[in-house]
DSSP file (Angstrom, degrees, kcal/mol; ACC not computed):
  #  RESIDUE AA STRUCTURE BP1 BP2  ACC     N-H-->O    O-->H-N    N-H-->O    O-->H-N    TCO  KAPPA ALPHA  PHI   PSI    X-CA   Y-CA   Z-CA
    1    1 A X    >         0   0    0      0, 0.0     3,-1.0     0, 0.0     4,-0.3   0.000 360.0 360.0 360.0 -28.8   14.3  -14.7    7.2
    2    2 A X  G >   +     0   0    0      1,-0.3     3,-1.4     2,-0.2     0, 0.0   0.869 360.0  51.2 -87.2 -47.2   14.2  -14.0   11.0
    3    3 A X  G 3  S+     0   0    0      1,-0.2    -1,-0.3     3,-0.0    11,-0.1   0.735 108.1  60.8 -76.7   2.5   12.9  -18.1   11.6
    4    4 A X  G <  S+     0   0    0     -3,-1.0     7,-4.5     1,-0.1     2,-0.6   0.674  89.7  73.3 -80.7 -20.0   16.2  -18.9    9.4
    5    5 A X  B <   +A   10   0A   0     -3,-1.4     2,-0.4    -4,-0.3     5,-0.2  -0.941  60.1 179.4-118.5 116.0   18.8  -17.3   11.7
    6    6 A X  S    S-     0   0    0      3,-2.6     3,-0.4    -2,-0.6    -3,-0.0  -0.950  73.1 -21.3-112.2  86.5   19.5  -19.3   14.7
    7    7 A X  S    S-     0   0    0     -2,-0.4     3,-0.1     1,-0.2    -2,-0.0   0.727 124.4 -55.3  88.7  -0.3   22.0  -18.1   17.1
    8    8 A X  S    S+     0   0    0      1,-0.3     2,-0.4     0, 0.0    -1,-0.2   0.518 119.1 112.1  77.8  13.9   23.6  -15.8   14.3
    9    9 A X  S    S-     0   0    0     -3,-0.4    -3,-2.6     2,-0.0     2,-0.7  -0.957  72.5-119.1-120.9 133.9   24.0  -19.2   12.1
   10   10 A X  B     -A    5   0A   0     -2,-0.4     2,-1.2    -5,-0.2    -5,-0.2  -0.608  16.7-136.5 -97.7 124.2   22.0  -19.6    9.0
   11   11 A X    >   -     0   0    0     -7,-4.5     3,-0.5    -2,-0.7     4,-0.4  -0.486  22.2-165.6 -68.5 105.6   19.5  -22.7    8.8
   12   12 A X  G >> S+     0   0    0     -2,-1.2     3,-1.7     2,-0.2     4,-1.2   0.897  76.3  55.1 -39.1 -59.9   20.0  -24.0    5.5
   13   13 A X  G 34 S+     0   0    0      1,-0.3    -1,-0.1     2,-0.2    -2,-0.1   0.572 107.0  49.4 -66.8 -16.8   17.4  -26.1    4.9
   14   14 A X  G <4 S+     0   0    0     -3,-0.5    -1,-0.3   -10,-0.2     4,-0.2   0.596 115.4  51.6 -88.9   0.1   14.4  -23.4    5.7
   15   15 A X  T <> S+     0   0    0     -3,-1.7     4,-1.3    -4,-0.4    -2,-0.2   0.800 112.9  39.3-110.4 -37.5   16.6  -21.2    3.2
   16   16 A X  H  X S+     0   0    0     -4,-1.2     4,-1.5     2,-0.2    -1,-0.2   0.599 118.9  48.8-109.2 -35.7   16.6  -24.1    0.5
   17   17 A X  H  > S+     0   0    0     -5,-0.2     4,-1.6     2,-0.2    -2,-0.2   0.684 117.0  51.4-102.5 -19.4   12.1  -25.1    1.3
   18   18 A X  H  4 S+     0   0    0     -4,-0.2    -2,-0.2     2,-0.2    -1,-0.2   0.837 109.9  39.6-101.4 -20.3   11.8  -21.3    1.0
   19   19 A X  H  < S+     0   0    0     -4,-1.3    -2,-0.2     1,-0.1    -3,-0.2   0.928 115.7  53.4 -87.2 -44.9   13.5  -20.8   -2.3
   20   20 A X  H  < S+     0   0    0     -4,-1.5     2,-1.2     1,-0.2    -2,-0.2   0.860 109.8  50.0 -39.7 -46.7   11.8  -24.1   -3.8
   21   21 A X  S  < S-     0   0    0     -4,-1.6    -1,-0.2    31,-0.1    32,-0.1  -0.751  95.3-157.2 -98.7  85.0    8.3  -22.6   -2.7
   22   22 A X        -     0   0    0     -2,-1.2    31,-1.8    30,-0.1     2,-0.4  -0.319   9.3-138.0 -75.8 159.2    8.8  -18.6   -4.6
   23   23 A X  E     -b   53   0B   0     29,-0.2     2,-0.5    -5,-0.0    31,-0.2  -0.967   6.2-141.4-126.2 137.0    6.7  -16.0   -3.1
   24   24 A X  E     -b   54   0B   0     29,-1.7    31,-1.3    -2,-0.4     2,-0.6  -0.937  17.0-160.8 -94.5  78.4    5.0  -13.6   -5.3
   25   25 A X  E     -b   55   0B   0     -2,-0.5     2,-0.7    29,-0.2    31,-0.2  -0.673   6.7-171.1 -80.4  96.0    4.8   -9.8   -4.0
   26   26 A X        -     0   0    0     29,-0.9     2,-0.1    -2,-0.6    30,-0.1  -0.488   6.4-178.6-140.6 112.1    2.5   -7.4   -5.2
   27   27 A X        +     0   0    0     -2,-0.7     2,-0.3    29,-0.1    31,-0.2  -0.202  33.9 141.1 -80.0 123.9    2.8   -3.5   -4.2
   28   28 A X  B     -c   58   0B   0     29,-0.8    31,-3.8    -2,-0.1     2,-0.4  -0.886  55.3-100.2-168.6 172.4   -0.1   -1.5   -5.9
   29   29 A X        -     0   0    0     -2,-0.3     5,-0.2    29,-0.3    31,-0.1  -0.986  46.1-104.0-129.2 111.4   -2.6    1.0   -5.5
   30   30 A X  S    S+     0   0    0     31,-0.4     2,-0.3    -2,-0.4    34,-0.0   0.028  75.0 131.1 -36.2  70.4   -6.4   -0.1   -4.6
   31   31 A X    >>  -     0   0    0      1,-0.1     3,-0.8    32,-0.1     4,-0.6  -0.957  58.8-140.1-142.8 152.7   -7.6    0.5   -8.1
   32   32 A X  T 34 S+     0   0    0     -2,-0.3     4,-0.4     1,-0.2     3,-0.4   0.806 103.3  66.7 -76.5 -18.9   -9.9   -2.5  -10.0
   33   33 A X  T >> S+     0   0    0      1,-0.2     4,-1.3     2,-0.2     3,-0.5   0.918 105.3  46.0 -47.2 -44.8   -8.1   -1.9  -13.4
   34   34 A X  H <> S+     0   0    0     -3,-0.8     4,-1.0    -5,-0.2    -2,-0.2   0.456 103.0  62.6 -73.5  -4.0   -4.8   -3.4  -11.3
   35   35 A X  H 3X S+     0   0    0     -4,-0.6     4,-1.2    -3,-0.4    -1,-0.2   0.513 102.5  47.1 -68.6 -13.6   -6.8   -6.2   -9.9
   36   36 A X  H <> S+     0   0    0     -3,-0.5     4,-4.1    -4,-0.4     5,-0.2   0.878 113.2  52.1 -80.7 -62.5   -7.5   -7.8  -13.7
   37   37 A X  H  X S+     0   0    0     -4,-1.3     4,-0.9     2,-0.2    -2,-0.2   0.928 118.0  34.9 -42.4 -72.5   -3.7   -7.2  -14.2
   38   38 A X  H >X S+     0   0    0     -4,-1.0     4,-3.6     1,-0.3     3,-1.4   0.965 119.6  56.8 -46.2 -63.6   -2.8   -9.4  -10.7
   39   39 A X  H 3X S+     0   0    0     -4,-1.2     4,-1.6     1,-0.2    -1,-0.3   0.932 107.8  37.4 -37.4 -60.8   -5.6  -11.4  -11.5
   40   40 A X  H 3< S+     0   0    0     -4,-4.1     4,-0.5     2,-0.2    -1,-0.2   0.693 114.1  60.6 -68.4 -11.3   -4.5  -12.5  -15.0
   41   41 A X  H <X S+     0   0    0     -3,-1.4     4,-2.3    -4,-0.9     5,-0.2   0.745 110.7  44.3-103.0 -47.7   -0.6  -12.8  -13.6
   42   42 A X  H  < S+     0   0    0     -4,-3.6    -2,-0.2     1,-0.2    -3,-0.2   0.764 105.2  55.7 -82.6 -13.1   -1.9  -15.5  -10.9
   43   43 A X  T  < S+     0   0    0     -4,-1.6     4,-0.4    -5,-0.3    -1,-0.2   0.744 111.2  40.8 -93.8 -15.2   -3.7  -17.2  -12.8
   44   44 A X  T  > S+     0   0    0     -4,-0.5     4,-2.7     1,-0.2    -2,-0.2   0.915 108.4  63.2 -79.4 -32.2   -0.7  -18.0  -15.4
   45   45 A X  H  X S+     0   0    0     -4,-2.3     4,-0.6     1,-0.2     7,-0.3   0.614 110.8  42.5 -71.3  -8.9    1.7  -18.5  -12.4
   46   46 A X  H  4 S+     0   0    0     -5,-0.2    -1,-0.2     2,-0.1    -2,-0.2   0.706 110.7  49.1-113.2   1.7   -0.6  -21.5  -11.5
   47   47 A X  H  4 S+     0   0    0     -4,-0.4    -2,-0.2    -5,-0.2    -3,-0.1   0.767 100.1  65.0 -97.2 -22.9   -1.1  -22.7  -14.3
   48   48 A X  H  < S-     0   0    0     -4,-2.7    -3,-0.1     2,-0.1    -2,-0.1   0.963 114.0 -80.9 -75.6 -28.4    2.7  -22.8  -15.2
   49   49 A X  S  < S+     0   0    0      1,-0.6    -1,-0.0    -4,-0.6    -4,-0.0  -0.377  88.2  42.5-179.4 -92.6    3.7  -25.6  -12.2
   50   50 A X  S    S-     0   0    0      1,-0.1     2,-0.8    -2,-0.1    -1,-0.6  -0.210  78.5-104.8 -93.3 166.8    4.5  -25.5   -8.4
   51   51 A X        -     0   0    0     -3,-0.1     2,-0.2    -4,-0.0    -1,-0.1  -0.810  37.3-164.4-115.4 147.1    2.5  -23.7   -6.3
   52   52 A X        -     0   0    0     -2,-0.8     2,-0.6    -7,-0.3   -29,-0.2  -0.569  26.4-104.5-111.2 166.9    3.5  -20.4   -4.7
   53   53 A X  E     -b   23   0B   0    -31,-1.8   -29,-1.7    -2,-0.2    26,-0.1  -0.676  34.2-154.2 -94.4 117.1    2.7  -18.0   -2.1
   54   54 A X  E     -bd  24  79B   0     24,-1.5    26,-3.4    -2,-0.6    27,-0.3  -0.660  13.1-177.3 -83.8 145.8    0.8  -14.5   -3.3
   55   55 A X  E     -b   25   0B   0    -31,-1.3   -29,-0.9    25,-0.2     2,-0.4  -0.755   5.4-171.4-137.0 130.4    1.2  -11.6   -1.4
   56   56 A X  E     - d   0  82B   0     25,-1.1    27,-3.7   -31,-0.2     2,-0.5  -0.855   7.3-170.5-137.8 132.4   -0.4   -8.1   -1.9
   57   57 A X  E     - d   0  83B   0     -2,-0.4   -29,-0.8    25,-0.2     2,-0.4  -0.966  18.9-140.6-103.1 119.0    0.1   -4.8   -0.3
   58   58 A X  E     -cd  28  84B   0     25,-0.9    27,-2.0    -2,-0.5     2,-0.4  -0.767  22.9-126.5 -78.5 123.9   -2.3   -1.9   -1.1
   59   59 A X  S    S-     0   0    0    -31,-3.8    27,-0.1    -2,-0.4     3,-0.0  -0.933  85.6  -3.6 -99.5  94.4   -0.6    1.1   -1.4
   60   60 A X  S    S-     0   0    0     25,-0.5     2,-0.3    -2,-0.4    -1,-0.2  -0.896 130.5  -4.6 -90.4   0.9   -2.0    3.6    0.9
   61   61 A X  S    S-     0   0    0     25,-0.1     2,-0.7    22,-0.1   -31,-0.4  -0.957  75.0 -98.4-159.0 166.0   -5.0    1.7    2.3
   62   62 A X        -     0   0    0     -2,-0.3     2,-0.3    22,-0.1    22,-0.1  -0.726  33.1-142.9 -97.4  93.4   -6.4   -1.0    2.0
   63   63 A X     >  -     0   0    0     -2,-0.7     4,-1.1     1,-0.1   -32,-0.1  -0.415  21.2-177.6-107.0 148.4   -9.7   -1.7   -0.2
   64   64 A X  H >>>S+     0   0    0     -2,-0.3     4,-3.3     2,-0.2     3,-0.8   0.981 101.2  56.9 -51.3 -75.7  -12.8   -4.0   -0.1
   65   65 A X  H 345S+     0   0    0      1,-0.2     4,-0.4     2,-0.2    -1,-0.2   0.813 110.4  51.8 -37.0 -14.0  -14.1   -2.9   -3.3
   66   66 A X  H 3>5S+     0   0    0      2,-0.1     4,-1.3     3,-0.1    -1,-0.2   0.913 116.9  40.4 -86.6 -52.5  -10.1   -4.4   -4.5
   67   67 A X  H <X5S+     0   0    0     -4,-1.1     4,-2.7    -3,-0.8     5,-0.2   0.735 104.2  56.1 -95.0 -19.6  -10.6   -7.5   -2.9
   68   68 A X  H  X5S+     0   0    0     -4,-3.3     4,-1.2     1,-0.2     5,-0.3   0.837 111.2  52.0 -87.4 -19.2  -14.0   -8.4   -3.5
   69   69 A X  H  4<S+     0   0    0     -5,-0.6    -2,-0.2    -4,-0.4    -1,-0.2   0.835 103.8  53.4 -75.0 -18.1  -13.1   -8.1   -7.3
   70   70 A X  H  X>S+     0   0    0     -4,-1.3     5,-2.0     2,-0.2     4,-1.3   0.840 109.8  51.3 -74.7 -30.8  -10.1  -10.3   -7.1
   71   71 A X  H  <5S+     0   0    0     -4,-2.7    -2,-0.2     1,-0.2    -3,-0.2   0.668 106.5  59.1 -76.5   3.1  -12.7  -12.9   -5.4
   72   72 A X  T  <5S+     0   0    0     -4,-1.2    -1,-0.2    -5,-0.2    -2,-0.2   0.749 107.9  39.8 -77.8 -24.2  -14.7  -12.2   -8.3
   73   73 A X  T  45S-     0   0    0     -5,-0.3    -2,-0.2    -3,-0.3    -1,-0.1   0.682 117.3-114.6 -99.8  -9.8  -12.3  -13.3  -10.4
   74   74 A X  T  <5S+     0   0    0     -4,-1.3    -3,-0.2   -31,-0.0    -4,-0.1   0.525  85.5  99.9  83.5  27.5  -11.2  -16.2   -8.2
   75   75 A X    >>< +     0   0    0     -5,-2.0     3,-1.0     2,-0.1     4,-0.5   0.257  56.2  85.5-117.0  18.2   -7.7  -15.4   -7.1
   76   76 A X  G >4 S+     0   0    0     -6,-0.8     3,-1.1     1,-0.2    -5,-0.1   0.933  84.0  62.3 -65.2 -34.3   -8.2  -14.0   -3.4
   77   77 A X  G 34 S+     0   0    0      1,-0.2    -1,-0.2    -7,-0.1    -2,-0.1   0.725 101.6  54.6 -67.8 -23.1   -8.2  -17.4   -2.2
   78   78 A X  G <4 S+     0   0    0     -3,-1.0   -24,-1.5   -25,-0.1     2,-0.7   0.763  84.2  97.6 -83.0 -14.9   -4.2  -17.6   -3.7
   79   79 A X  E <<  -d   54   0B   0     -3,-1.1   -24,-0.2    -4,-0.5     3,-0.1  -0.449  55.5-172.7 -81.6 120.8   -3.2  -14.7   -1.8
   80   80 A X  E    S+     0   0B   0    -26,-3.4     2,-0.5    -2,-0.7   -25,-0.2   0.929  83.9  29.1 -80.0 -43.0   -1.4  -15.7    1.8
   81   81 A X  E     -     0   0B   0    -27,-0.3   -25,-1.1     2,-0.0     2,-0.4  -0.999  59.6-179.9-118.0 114.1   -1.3  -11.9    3.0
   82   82 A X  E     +d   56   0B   0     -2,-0.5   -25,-0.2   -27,-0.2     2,-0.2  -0.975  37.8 140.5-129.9  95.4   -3.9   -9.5    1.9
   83   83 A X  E     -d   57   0B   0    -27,-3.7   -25,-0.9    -2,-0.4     2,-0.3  -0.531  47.8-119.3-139.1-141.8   -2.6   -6.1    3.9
   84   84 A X  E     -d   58   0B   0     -2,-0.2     2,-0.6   -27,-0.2   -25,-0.2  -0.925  12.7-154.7-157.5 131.9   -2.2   -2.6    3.5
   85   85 A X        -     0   0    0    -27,-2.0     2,-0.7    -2,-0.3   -25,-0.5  -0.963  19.6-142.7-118.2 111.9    1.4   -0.3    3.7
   86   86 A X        -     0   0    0     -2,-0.6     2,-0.6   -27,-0.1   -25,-0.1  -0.871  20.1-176.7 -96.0 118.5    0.7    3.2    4.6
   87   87 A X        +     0   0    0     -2,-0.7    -2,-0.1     1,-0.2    36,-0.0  -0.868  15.3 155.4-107.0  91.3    2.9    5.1    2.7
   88   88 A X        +     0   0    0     -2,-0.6     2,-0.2    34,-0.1    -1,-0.2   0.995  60.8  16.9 -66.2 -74.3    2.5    9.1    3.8
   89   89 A X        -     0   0    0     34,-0.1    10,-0.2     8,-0.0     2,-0.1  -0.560  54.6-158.8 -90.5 164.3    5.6   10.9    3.0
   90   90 A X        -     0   0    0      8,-1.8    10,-0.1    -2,-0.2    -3,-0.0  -0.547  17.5-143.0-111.9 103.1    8.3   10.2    1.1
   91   91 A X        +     0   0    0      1,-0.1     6,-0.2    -2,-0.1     3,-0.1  -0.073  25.8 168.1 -70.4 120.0   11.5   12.2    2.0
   92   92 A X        -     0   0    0      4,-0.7     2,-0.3     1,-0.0    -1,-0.1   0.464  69.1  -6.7 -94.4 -18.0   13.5   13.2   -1.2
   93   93 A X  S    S-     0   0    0      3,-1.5    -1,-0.0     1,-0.1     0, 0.0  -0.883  89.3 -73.2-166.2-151.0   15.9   15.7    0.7
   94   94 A X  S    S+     0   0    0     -2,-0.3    -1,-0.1     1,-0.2    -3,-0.1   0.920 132.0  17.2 -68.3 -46.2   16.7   17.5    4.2
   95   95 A X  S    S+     0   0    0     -3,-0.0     2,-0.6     2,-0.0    -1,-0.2   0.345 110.7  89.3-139.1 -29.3   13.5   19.9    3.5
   96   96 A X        +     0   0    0      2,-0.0    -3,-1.5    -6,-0.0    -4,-0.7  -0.790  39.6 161.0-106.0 126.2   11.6   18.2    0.9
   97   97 A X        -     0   0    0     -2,-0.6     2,-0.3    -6,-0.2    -6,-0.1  -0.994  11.3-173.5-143.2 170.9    8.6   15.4    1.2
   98   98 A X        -     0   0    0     -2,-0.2    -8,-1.8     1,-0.1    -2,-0.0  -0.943  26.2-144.2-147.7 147.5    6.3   14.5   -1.4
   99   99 A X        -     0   0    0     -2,-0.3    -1,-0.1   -10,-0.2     3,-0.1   0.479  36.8-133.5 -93.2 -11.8    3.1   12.0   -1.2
  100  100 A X        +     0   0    0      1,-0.2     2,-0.5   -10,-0.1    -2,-0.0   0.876  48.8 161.5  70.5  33.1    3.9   11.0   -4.7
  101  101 A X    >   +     0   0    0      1,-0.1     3,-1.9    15,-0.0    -1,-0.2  -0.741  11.3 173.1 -87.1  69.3   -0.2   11.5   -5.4
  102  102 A X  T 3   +     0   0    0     -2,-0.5     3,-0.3     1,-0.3     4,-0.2   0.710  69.1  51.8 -56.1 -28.9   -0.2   11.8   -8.8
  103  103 A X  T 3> S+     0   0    0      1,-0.2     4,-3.2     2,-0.1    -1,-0.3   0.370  79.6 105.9 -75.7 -24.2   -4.0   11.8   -9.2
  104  104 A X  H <> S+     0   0    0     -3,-1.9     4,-2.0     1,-0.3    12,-0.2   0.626  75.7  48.2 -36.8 -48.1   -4.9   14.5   -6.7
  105  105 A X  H  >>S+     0   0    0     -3,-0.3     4,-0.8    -4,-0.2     5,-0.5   0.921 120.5  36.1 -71.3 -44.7   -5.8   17.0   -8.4
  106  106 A X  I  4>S+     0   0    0     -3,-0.2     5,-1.4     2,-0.2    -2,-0.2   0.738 112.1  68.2 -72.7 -29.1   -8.2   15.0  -10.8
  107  107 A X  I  <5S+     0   0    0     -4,-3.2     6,-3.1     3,-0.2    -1,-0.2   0.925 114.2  22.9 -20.0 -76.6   -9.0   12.9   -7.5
  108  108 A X  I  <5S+     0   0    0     -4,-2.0    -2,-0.2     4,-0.2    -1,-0.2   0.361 130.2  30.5-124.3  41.2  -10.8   15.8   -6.0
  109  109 A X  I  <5S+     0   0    0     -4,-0.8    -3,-0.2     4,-0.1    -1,-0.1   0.449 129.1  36.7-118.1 -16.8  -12.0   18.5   -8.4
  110  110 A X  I   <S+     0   0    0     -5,-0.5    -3,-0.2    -4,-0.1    -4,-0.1   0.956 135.9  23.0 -76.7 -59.2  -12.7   16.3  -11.3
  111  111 A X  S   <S-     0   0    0     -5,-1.4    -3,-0.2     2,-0.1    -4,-0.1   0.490  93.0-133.1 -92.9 -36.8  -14.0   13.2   -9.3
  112  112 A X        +     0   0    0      1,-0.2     2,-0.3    -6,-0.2    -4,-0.2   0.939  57.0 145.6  50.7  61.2  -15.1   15.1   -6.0
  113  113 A X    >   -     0   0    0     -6,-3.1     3,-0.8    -9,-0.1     4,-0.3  -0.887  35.5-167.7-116.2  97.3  -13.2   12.4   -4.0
  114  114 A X  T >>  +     0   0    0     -2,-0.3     3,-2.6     1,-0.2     4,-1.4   0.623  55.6 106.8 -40.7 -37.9  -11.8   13.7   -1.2
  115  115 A X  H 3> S+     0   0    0      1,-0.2     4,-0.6     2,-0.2    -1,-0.2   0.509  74.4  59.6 -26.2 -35.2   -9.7   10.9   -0.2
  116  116 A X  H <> S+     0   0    0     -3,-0.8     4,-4.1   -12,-0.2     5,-0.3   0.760 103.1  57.0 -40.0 -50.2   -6.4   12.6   -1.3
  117  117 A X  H <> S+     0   0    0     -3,-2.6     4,-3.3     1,-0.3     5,-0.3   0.997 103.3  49.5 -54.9 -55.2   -7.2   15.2    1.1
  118  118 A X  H  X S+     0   0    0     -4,-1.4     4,-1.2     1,-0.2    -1,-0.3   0.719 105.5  53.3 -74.5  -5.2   -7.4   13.0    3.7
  119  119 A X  H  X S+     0   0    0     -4,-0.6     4,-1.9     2,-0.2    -1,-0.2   0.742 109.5  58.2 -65.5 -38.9   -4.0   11.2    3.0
  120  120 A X  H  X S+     0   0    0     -4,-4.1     4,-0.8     1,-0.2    -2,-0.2   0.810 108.4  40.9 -69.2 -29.8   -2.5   14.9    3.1
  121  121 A X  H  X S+     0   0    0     -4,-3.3     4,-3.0    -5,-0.3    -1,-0.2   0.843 110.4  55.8 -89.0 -34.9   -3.6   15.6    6.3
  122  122 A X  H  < S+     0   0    0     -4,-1.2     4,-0.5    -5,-0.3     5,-0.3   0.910 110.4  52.4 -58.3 -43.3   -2.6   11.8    7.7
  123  123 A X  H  X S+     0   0    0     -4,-1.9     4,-1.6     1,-0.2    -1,-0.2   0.985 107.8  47.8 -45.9 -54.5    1.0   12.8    6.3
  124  124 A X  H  < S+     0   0    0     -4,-0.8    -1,-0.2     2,-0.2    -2,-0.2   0.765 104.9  58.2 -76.4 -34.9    0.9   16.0    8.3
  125  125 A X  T >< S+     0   0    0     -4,-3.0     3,-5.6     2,-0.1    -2,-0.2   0.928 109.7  56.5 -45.8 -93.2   -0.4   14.0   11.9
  126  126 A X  T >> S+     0   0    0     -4,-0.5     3,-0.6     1,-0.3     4,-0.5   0.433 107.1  37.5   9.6 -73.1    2.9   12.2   11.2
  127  127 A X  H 3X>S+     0   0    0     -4,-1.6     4,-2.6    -5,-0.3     5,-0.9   0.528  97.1  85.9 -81.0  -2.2    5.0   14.8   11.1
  128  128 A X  H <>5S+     0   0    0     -3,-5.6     4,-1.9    -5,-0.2    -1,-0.3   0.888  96.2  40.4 -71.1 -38.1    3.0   16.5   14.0
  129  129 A X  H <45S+     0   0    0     -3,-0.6    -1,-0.2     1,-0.2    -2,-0.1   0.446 116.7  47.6-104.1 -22.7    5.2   14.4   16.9
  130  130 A X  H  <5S+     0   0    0     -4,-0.5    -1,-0.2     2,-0.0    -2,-0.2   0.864 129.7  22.3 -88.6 -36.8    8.6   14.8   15.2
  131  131 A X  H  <5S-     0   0    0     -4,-2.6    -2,-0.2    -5,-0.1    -3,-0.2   0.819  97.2-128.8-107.6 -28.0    8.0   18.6   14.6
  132  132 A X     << -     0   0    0     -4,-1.9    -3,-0.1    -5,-0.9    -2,-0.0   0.125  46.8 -36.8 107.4 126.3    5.8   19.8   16.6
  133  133 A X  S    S-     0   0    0      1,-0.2     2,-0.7     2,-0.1    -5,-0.0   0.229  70.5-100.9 -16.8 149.5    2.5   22.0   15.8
  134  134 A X        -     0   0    0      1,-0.1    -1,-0.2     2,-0.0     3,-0.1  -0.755  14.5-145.6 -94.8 136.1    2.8   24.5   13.0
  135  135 A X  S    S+     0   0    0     -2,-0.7     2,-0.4     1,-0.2    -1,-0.1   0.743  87.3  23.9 -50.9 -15.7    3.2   28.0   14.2
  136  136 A X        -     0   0    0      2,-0.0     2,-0.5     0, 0.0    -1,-0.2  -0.967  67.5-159.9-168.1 120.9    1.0   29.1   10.9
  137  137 A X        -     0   0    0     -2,-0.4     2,-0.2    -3,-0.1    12,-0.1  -0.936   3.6-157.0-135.8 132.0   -1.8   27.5    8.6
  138  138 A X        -     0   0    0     -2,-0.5     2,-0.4     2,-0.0     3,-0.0  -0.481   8.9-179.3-120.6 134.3   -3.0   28.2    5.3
  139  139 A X        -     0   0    0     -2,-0.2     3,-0.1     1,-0.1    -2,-0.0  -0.975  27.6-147.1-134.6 160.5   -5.9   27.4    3.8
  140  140 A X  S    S+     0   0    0     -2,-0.4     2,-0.3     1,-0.0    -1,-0.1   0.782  92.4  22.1 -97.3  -8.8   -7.4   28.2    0.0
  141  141 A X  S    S-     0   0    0     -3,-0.0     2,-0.3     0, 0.0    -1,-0.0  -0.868  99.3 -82.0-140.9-173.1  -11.1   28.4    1.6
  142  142 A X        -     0   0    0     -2,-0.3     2,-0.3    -3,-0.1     3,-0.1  -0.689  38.4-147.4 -90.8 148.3  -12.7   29.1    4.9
  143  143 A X        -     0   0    0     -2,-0.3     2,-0.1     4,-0.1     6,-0.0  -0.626  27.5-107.2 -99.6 151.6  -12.8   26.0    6.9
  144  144 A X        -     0   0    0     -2,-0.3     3,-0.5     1,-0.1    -1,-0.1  -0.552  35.0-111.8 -82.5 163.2  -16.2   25.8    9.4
  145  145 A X  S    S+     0   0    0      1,-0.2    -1,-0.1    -2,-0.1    -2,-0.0   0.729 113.4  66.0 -48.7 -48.0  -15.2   26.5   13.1
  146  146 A X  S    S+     0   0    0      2,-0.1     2,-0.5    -3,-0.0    -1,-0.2   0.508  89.7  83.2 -73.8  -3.7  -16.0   22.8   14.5
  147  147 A X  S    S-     0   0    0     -3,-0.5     2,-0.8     2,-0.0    -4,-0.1  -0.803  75.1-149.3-113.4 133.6  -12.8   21.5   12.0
  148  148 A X              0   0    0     -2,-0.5    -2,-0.1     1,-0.1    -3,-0.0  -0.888 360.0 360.0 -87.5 125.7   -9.3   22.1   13.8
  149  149 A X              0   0    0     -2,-0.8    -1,-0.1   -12,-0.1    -2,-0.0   0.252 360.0 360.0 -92.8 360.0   -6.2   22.8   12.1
């Protein structure tokens, strides 16, 4: 949009080459069950007509193991932007934010994948520069010495 606006006047004709050529966006979470879904979704959008531009954001990082299964399936190659949107917090009121992890629990007691954990604590670096250390920290077990809070 930015290479469309010239001077505060809108270039028609990149606005017109950019709707002719649709761009395809798709916002997910790094798991290989949604790479068959994306997968089976590009391969009918080329096979109905013109060709368009794919682009997929992993939602909160970005995975190998994702990508090498979409080239397994042969649609990495359609994808123009392959990236990753870290999405920490998400503020629902003054007081309230929520990581909107649905999975967590089963994540890391079920699964004994930690990875949750370590989103919860990037959320909380975040909010360390706007708020400022916390006066007081909780834990549910003893933490070893060498780990900082």
């Amino acid at each position: 949009m930015a290479a469309c606006l010239s001077y505060g006047r809108v270039n028609l004709n990149l606005l017109r080459k950019a709707v002719r050529r649709e761009l395809r966006k798709f916002l997910d979470k790094p798991r290989l069950e949604l790479m068959d879904i994306i997968a089976e979704n590009v391969l009918s959008e080329d096979r109905r007509g013109p060709v368009r531009d794919f682009h997929i954001l992993f939602v909160p990082r970005r995975s190998l193991l994702c990508e090498q299964r979409l080239k397994d399936l042969g649609v990495l190659g359609s994808f123009i932007h392959r990236e990753e949107y870290s999405l920490d917090l998400i503020p629902f009121d003054g007081d309230l934010l929520s990581l909107e992890s649905e999975g967590a629990f089963n994540e890391c007691y079920l699964d004994s994948d930690q990875t949750s954990l370590y989103h919860t604590a990037k959320g909380l670096m975040t909010l360390r520069p706007c708020m400022g250390q916390s006066p007081r920290s909780l834990e549910k077990e003893s933490v070893p010495d060498e780990w900082p809070i």
